[in-house]
C-alpha positions in Angstrom: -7.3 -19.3 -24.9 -9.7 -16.1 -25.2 -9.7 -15.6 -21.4 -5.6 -16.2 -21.2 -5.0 -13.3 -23.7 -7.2 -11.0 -21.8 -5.6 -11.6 -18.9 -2.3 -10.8 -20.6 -3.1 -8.3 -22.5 -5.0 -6.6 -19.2 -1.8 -7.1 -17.3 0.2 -5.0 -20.3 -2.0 -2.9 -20.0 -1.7 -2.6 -16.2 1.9 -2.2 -16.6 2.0 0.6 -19.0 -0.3 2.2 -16.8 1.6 2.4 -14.0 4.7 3.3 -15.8 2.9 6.3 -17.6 1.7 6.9 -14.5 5.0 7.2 -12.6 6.5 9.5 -15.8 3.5 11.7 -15.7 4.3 12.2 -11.8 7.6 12.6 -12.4 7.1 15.0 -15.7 4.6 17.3 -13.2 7.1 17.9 -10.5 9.7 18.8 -13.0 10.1 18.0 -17.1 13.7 17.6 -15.7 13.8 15.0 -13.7 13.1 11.1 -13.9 11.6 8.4 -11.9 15.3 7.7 -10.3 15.7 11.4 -9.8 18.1 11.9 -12.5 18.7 15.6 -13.1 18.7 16.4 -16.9 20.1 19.4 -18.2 17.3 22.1 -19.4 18.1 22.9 -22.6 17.3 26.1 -24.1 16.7 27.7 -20.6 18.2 31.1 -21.8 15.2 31.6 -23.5 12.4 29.6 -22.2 13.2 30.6 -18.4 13.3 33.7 -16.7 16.5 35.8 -15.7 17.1 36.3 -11.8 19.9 38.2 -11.9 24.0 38.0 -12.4 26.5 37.3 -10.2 30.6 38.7 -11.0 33.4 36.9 -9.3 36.5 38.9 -10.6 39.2 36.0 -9.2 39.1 32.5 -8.7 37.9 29.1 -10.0 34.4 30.2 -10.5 35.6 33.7 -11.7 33.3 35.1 -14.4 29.6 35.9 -15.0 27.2 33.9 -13.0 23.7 34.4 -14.8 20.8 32.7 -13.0 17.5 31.7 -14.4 14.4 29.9 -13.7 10.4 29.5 -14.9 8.3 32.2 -14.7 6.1 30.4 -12.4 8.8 29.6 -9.8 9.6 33.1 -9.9 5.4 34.1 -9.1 5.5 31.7 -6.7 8.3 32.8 -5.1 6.9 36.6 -4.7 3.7 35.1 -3.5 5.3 33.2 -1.2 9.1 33.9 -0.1 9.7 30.7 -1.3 10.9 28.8 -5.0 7.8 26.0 -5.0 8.4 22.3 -5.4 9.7 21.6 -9.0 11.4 24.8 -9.3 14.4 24.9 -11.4 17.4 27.1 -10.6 20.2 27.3 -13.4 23.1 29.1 -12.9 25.7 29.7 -15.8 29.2 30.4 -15.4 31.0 32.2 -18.3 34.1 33.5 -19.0 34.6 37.4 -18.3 37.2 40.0 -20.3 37.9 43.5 -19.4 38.5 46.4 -22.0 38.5 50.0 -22.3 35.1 51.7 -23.3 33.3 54.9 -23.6 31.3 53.6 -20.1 35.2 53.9 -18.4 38.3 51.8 -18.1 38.3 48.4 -17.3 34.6 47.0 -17.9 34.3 43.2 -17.5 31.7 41.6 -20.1 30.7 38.0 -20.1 32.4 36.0 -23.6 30.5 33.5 -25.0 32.9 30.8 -23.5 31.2 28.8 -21.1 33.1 27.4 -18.0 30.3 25.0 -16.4 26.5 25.1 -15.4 24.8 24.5 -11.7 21.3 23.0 -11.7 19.0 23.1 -8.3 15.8 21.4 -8.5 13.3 22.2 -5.1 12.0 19.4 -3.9 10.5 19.7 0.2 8.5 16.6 0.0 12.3 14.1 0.0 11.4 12.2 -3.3 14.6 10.9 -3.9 16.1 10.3 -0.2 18.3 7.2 -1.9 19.8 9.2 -4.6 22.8 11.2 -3.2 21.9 14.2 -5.3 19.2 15.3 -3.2 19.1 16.6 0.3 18.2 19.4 2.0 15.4 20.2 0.1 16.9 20.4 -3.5 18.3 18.3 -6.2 21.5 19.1 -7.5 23.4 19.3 -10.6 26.9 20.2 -12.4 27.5 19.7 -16.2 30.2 20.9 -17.9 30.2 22.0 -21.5 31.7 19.1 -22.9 28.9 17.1 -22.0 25.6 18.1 -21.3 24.4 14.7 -21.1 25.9 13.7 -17.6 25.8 14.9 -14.5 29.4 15.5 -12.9 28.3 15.4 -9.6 28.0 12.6 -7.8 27.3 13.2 -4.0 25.3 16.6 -3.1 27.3 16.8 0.3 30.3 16.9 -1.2 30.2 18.4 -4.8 27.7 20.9 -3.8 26.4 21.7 -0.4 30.2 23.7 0.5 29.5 27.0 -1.6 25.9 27.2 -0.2 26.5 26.6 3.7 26.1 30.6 4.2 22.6 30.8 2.3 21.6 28.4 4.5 19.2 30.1 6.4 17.7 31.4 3.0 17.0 27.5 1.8 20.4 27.5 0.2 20.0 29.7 -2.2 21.9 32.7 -2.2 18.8 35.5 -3.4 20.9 38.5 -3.1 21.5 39.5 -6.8 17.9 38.2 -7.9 15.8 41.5 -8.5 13.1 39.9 -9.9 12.2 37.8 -7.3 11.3 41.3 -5.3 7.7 42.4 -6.1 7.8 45.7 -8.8 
């Protein structure tokens, strides 16, 4: 009876290993994705991450203030390198913009506090997650939408996704343009 409890309790043990093994892989390429691949949204990113820079789109669906974040190690990488490293997070916030008459001159557009929607990239080159259709090319992707930050609204990368970045494709899909501090001081 001694030996059978070892046994079982040895196989628990194995078992628990290997799933803290698997969450401790998946927590070290990014605290924001699971085993699955499941992209979470990062909350509290406007102050735990880095600012890249803002985007403006005066007309449009996706008019408004684009702000883009990510860590301050992606972004060190990234001046190293040329390149956002595995695990990188990109975050991109879309808010809604007014225009008003100030001492700066006539018709200034500021972002409001009303959020439209948010864009999530995770970097991934090594093709972790080849079966979930939220990664490809390189990247994981994500849309939430302020009425719930708990699911994911996209559900195939190709098609929710890959359309708005096939002209930064020759700069890994991101579109760097408006990211000053990804360019060395």
């Amino acid at each position: 009876m001694k030996c059978t409890m070892k046994i079982v309790a040895g196989l628990i043990f194995s078992v628990f290993s290997l799933i803290s093994t698997a969450l401790l892989a998946a927590e070290e390429f990014s605290p924001y994705v699971d085993t699955n691949g499941n992209i979470s949204f990062p909350q509290g990113f406007r102050t735990s991450m880095v600012h890249l820079g803002s985007w403006f789109v005066p007309e449009g669906g996706a008019s408004g203030f684009h702000d883009v974040y990510t860590e301050k190690d992606s972004v060190e990488a990234y001046r190293r390198t040329g390149k956002f490293p595995d695990g990188a997070t990109i975050v991109k916030e879309l808010r809604m913009a007014q225009s008003a008459d100030f001492t700066t001159g006539k018709g200034v557009s500021y972002a409001t506090s009303e959020l439209k929607q948010w864009f999530v990239m995770i970097k991934d080159s090594k093709n972790r997650f080849a079966d979930n259709p939220l990664w490809g090319e390189g990247w994981g992707w994500a849309l939430y939408k302020p009425d719930n930050l708990g699911k994911n609204a996209a559900t195939d990368f190709r098609t929710d996704c890959l359309g708005c970045h096939v002209p930064a494709k020759d700069q890994d899909w991101v579109y760097t343009e408006a990211y000053p501090t990804l360019k060395a001081d």
